[in-house]
C-alpha positions in Angstrom: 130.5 117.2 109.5 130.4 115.4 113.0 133.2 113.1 113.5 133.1 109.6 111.7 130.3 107.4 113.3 130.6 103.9 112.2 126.9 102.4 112.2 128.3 99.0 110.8 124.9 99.0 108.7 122.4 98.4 112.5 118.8 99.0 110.7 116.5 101.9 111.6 113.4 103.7 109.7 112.4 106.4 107.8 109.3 107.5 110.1 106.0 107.0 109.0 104.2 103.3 110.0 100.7 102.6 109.3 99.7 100.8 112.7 97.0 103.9 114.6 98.2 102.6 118.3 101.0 104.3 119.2 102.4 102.2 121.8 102.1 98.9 119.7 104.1 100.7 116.9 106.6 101.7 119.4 106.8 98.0 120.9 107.2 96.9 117.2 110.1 99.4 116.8 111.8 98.2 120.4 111.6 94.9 118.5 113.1 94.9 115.1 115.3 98.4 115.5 116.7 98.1 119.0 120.1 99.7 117.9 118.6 102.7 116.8 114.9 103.2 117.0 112.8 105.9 115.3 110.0 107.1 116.6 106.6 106.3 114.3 104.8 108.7 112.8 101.2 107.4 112.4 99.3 109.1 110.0 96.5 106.3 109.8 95.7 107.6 113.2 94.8 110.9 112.6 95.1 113.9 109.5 97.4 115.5 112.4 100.2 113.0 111.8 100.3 113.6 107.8 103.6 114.3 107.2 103.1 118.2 105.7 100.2 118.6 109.1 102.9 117.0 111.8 105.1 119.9 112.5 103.2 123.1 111.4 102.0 124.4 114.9 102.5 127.4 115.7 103.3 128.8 112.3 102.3 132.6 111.6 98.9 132.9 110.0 98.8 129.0 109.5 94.8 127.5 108.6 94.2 123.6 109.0 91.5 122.2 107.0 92.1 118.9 107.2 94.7 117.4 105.8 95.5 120.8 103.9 97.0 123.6 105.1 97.4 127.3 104.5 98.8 130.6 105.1 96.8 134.0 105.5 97.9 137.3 106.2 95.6 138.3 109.7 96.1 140.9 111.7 97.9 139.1 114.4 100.4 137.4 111.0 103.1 140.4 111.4 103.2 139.9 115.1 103.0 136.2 115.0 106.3 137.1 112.4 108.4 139.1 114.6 107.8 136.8 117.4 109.4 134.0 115.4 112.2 136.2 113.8 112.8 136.7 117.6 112.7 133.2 118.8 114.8 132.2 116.0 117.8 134.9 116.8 117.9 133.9 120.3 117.5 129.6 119.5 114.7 129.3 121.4 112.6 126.7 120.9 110.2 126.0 123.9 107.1 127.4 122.4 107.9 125.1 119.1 107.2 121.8 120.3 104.8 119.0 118.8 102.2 117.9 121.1 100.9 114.7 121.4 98.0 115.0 119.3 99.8 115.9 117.0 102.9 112.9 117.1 101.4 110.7 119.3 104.4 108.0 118.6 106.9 110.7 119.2 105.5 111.0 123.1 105.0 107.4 123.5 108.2 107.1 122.5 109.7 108.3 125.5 108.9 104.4 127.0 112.1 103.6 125.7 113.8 105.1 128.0 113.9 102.0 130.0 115.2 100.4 127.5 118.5 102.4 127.4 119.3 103.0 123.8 122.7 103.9 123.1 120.9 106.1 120.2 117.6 107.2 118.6 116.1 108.7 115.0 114.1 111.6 115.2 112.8 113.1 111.9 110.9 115.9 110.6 109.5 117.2 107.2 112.2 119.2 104.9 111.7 122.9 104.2 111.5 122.5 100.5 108.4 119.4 100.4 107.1 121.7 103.6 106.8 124.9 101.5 105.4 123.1 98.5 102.6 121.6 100.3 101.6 124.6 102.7 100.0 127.0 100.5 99.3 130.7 100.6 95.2 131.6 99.6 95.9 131.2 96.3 97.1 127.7 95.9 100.5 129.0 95.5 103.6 126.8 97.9 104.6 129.6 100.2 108.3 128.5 99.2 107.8 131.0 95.8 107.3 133.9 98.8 110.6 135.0 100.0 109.8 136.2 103.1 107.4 133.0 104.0 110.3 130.5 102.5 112.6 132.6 104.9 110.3 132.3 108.2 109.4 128.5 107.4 113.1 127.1 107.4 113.9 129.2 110.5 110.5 127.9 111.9 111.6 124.3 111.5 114.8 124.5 112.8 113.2 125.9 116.1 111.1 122.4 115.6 113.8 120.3 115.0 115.7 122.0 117.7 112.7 121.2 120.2 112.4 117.6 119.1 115.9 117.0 119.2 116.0 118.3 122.8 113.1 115.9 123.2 114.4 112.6 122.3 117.6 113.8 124.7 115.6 112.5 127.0 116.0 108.7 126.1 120.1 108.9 124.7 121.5 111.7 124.6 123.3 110.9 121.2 120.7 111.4 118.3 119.6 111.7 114.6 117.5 114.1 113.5 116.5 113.5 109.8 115.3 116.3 107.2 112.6 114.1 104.9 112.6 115.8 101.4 110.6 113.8 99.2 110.2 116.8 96.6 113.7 117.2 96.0 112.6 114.6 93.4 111.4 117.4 91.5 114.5 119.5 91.6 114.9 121.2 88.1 111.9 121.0 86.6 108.8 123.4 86.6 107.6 121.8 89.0 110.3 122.7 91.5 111.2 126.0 90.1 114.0 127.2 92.7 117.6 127.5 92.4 120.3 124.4 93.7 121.3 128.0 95.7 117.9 128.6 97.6 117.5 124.8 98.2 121.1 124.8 100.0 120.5 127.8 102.1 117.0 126.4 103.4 118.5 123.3 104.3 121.5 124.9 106.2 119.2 126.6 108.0 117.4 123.9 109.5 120.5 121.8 109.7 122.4 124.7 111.7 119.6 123.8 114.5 121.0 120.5 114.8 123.5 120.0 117.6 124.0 116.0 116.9 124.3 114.0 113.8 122.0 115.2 111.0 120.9 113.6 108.3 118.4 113.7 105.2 116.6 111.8 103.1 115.0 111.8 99.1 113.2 108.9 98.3 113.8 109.2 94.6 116.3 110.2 92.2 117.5 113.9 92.7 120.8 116.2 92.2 122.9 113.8 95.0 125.7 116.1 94.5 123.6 118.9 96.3 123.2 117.0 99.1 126.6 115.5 99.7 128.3 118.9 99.2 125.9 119.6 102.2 126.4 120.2 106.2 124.5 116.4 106.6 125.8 113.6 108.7 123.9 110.8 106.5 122.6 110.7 103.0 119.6 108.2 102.9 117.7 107.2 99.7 115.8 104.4 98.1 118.2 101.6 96.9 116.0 98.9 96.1 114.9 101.3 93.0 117.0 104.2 92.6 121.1 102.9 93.1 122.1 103.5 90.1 121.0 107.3 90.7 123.8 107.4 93.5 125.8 105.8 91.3 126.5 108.5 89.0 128.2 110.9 91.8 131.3 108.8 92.7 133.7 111.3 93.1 131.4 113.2 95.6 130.4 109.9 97.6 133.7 109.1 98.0 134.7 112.8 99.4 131.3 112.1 101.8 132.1 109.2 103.3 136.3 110.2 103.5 134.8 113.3 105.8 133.1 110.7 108.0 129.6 110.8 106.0 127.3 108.1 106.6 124.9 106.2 103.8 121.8 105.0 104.6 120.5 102.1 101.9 117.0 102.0 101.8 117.2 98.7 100.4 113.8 97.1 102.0 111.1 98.1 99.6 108.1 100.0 100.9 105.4 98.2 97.7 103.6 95.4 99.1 103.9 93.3 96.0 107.8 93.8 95.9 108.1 92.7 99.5 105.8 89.6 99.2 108.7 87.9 96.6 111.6 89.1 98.7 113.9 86.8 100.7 116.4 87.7 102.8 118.9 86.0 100.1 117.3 88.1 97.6 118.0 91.5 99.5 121.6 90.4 100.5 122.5 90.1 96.8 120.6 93.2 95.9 122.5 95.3 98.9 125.9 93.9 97.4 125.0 94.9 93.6 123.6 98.9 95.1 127.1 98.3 96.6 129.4 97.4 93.7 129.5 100.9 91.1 131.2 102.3 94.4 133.6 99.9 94.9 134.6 99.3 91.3 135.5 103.3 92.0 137.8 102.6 95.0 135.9 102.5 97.8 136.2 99.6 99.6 133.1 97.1 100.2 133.9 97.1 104.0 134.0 100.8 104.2 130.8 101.3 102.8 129.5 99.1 105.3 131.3 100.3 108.3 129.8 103.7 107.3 126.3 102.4 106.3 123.0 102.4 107.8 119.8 100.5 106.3 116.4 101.1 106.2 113.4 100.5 104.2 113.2 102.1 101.0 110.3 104.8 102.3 108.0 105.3 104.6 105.8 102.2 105.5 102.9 104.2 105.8 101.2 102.7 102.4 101.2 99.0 103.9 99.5 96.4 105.8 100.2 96.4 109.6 101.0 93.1 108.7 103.4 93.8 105.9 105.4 96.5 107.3 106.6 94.1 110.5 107.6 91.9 107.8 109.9 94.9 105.8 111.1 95.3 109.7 111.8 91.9 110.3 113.7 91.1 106.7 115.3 94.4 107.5 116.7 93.5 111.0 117.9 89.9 109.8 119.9 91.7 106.5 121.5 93.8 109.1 122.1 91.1 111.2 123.4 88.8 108.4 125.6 91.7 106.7 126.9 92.4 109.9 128.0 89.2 110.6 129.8 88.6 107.5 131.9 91.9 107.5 132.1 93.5 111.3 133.4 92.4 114.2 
């Protein structure tokens, strides 16, 4: 765990936004999440940018159709193996980068630089939702395959490594988040792996991380898995799931007293939420995600001081429209909590 970082609950984003131009979505992000922008993901723009697509180039036998993706066995895959086994050992990660066709926000990103942010968000897709939705020939995740679950989490710490070196280029503090959207699915058939593999997959990426590190669940999962973990920040989906959090006290209390950071996702990503939501309404909805913690001892300004906030998910599914709106009710909550409670 990184020394305590204080965020003082500044807004930023989970990744994904549906605009297709990349500089516009970048110019929206300047605006709304100047303390610490993310760089979009845009996967309206192209199949490339789909979340499971985004960061699988260069992976050993790896097939693109589309939006789906697979793993076969050629006769360059043992090769292809050994070279990342290799790469991995020594940390090097120059030949695991992700080109602009593939992130085109990530690369535009780099405008920012003018713009002198003190930090940025990077992000990239978890090993567990990444080895669920890459597939071997026979439909099966290539997470059930021991040596492929092995060679993907090594594979995307070289990528995270890579893109954290990357964004080093605008601030050279950063947060690199692990997005792991099918940790919903932990314990059931579904997800049939043990709380023992999940942690070791994890740590692997994370142990490419030199900065803060963080990772998200959009949904209600084993929390107690994740704050026992290496991360930085814990972000989830407030506006629906508190009351998930809510039931690990003890172990968010021993996060943040290490110097963890929560991000609220307390913004909702539906468009039919977020057309009867006020900034009033999401200041009183922040302060009741709040209150299970602090009726457990942790004080109300701590868990600000140590708080991020975001929207819920990614704004992928809405409007362009819409999602500058979840921006812009995010920055003023920040703006208003922050007022109210930080110096």
């Amino acid at each position: 765990m990184s020394a305590k970082i204080e965020f003082n609950c500044i807004p930023t984003m989970i990744g994904s936004m549906p605009q297709v131009d990349p500089k516009e979505a970048c110019s929206i992000v300047a605006k709304y999440l100047s303390a610490l922008p993310a760089w979009p993901q845009l996967p309206e723009r192209s199949h490339l940018e789909n979340m499971y697509v985004q960061f699988s180039e260069g992976f050993p036998g790896l097939v693109l159709e589309e939006d789906k993706i697979h793993v076969e066995r050629t006769a360059e895959f043992d090769s292809q193996l050994e070279q990342l086994y290799n790469d991995a050992s020594e940390n090097n990660s120059d030949d695991y980068g992700i080109s602009a066709e593939y992130a085109a926000g990530l690369h535009a990103f780099l405008a920012l630089k003018e713009r002198h942010p003190k930090m940025v968000k990077g992000q990239i897709t978890g090993p567990i939702t990444w080895g669920l939705c890459v597939t071997d020939r026979e439909q099966r995740g290539i997470l059930y395959d021991d040596l492929l679950a092995e060679a993907l989490a090594k594979f995307l710490r070289l990528k995270a490594m890579w893109q954290e070196r990357f964004l080093r280029q605008i601030s050279p503090d950063t947060i690199i988040f692990i997005d792991e959207p099918y940790l919903t699915s932990l314990g059931t058939a579904f997800v049939a792996i043990a709380n023992e593999q999940v942690t070791t997959l994890l740590e692997e990426v994370f142990s490419g991380i030199k900065g803060l590190k963080g990772v998200h669940c959009c949904g209600s999962t084993d929390w107690s898995l994740l704050l026992k973990s290496s991360a930085d920040i814990l972000s989830f989906d407030a506006y629906n799931y508190a009351d998930s959090l809510s039931c690990y006290p003890a172990e968010v209390k021993a996060f943040l007293k290490r110097g963890g950071s929560i991000a609220w996702g307390i913004v909702p990503n539906n468009e039919e939420a977020l057309v009867g939501e006020s900034l009033a309404n999401l200041y009183d909805r922040f302060g009741e995600a709040m209150a299970p913690f602090t009726q457990d001892g942790i004080p109300f300004k701590q868990l600000v001081a140590q708080g991020l906030l975001t929207p819920s998910c990614t704004l992928a599914s809405l409007s362009s429209e819409a999602a500058i709106h979840a921006l812009e009710l995010l920055s003023e909550l920040s703006a208003k909590i922050r007022s109210k409670y930080t110096v």
